[in-house]
C-alpha positions, 0 to 999 in steps of 0.5 A: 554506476550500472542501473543494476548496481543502483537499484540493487544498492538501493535495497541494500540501503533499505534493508541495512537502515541507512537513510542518506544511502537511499537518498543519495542512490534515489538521486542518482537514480534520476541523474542516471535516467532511471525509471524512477517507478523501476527505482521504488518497485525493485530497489526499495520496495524490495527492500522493505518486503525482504525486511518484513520476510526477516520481521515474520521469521523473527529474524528481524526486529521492530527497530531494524523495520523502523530504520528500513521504512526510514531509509525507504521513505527517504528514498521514496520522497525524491522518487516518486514525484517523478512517477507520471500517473497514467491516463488521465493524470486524475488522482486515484484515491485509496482509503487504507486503514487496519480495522477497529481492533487490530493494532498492526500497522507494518502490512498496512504501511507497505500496501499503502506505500506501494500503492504511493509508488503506483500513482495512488493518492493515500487516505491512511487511516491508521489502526484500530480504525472504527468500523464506520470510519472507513464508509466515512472517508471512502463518500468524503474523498470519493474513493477508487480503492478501499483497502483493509487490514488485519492479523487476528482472526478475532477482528476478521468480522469487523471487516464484513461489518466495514462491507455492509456500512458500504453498502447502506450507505449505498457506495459499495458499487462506487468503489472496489475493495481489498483486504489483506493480512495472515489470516486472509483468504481468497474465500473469505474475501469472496463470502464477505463480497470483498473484491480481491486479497493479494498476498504481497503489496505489490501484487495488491498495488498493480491489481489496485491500479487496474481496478480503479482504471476499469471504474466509471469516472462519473460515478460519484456525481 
């Protein structure tokens, strides 16, 4: 098979809910030589942000989204061990949660998929995550990456309250912060002194990967 016709058919499997297509494409995938990286990012991750498009739109449904994050998953387990993170071969940590009052958890669980994909060692702590919980395991895991959640503009203030209990606790400069979801916007993110929103996962996973090569690996002694 052409690198092309594997990678396509590996969207194809996330997008139709078939698991053992995914695995068998992701094995061959390696079989054939293919950069698994290349593997996650076009064949399954696009999978699974062609389904959430259809989700949005509802031209999809919640148990079409289970069976395509299934098929990804499943694809994703034999891939990504063969990822090499880059540098210093250290894992980069990422707290990701949906903040306390949001219980959507589909963006957050593909933003932290991808940011799996790029190397990045996940902390997922769930939806409806209290608010100090997230300072918690950012100083516990001595966090990179703080990535935060949420659909309702109901519970956009509780991610400023997530920023100032980084900052009493005096680790906001530890680490850098990214928060997403619909009603998000680059402006808010700069009032509430987040780092950065991206729109789609995978633009939030290669700003992640760069932000947290740019931090000082001492920091946190």
């Amino acid at each position: 098979m052409e690198e092309n016709e594997i990678i396509n058919g590996l969207t194809d499997a996330v997008v139709n809910g078939k698991k053992d297509q995914a695995i068998e494409l992701s094995q061959k995938a390696l079989d054939e030589g293919i950069d698994p990286y290349i593997a996650v990012i076009n064949g399954l991750a696009k999978g699974m942000e062609i389904m959430s498009e259809r989700y949005e739109q509802k031209q999809a449904f919640m148990p079409h989204l289970l069976m395509a994050s299934n098929a990804m998953y499943g694809g994703m387990d034999i891939l990504i061990p063969h990822i090499k993170s880059e540098g210093d071969g250290a894992r980069k940590v990422l707290i990701i949660g949906s903040v306390e009052g949001d219980v959507h958890d589909i963006g957050k669980n593909l933003v932290k998929t991808m940011m799996s994909a790029v190397g990045f060692e996940a902390v997922d702590l769930g939806k409806d995550v209290p608010v100090e919980q997230f300072a918690e395991a950012a100083a516990e895991h001595k966090a990179d990456i703080v990535s935060m959640s949420t659909l309702m503009t109901s519970t956009m203030d509780n991610m400023q309250r997530v920023m100032d209990s980084l900052e009493s606790k005096g680790i906001r400069d530890n680490l850098k912060v990214i928060i997403g979801g619909a009603p998000i916007t680059a402006d808010f993110a700069v009032e509430i002194g987040a780092d950065a929103t991206k729109t789609d996962a995978m633009e939030a996973a290669r700003w992640a990967q760069e932000a947290a090569a740019a931090l000082a690996p001492e920091r946190w002694s």
